[in-house]
C-alpha positions as CSV (number, residue, x, y, z in Angstrom):
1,X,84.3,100.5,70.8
2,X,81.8,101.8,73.5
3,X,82.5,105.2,75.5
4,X,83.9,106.0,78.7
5,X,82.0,108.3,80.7
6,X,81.4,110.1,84.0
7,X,78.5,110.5,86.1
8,X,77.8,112.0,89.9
9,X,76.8,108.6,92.2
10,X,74.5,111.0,93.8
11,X,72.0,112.0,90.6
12,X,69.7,109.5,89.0
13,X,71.5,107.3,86.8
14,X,71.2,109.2,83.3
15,X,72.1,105.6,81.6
16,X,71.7,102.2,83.0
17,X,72.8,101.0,80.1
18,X,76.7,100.4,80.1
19,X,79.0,98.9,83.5
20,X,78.8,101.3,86.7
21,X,82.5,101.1,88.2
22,X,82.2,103.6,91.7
23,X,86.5,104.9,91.6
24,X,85.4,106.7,95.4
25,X,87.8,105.0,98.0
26,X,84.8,105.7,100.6
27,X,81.6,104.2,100.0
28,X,79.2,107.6,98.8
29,X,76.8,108.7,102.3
30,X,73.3,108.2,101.8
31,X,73.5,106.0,98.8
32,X,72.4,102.1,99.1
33,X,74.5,99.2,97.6
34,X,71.1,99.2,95.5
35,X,70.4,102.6,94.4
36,X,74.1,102.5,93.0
37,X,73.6,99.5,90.5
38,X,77.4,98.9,90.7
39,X,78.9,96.4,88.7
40,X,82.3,97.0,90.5
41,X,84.0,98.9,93.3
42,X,87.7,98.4,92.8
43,X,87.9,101.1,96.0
44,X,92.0,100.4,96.5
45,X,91.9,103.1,92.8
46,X,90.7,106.1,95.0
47,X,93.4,108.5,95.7
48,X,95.0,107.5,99.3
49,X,93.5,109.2,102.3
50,X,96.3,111.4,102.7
51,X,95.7,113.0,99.1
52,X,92.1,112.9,100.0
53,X,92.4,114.6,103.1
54,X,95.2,116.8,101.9
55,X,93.4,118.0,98.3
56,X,90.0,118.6,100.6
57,X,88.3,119.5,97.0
58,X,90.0,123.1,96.6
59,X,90.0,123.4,93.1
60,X,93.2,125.6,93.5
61,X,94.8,122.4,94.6
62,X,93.3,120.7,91.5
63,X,97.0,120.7,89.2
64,X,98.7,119.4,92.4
65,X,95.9,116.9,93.5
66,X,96.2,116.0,89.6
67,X,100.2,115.0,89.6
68,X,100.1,113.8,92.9
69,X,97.1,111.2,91.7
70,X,98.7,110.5,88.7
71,X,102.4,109.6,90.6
72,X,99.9,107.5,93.2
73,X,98.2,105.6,90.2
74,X,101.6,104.4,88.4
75,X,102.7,103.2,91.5
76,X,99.2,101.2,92.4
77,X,99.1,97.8,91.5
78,X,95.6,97.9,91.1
79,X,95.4,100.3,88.2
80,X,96.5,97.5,85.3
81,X,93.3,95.1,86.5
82,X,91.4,98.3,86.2
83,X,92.6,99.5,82.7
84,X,92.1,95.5,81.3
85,X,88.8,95.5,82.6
86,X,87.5,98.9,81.3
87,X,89.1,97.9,77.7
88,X,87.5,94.5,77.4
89,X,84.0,96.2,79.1
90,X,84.4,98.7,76.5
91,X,84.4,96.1,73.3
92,X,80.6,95.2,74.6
93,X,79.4,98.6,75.9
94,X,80.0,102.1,77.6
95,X,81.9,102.3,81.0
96,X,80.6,104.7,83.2
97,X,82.8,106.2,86.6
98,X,81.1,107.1,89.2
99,X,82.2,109.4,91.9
100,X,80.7,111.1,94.9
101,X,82.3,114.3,94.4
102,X,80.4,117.3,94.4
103,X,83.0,119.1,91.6
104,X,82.4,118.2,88.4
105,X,85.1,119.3,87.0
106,X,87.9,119.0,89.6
107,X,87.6,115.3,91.1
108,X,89.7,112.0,90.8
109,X,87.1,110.7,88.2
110,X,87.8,113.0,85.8
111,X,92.1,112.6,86.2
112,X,91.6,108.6,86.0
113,X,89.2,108.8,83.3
114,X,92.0,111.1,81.3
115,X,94.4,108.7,82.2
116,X,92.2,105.5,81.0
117,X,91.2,107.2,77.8
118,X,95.0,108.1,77.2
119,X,96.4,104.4,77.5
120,X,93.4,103.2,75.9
121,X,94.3,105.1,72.8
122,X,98.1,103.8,73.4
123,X,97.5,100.2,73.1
């Protein structure tokens, strides 16, 4: 099985290699349909635009923003078409998530990509 990673929309695609899904509900500013080398923008995975707007990337918010995601992506029936097609993109090669976010570290990438990984591992 292939790996799941993350990378920034906004640097130069470290791998090309591997299927580019953008998890941003908004499309990125400044970035062309073409420079992104999507394979698929399932943008109904994003956190609502009250989270959005309500998290506003303050990393203090980042265990709140964190449940609040995770509540919003059991409820979405979105997430299950998501999960399938990561695990059967995964038997062929990596999966890459791309966000906009400037913050590494404290973004909805990195909670859906924790959550992925976990019911990956589960089934």
């Amino acid at each position: 099985m292939e790996e799941l990673k993350l990378e920034r929309v906004y640097r130069q695609p470290a791998d090309l290699a591997g299927y580019r899904i953008l998890v941003d509900r908004l499309w990125p500013r400044g970035i062309s349909k073409v420079k992104a080398q999507l394979d698929w923008w399932p943008k109904e995975i994003g956190p609502s635009t009250d989270l959005r707007k309500w998290y506003g990337h303050d990393p203090a918010k980042f265990p709140d923003f964190k449940a609040r995601y995770l509540a919003e992506l059991a409820a979405n029936p979105a997430y299950p078409e998501l999960l399938a097609r990561v695990k059967e993109e995964l038997v062929r090669q990596p999966v890459i998530l791309l966000f906009g976010a400037k913050d590494e570290e404290h973004n909805q990438a990195v909670v859906l990509a924790e959550k992925l990984r976990a019911d990956l591992a589960a089934s």
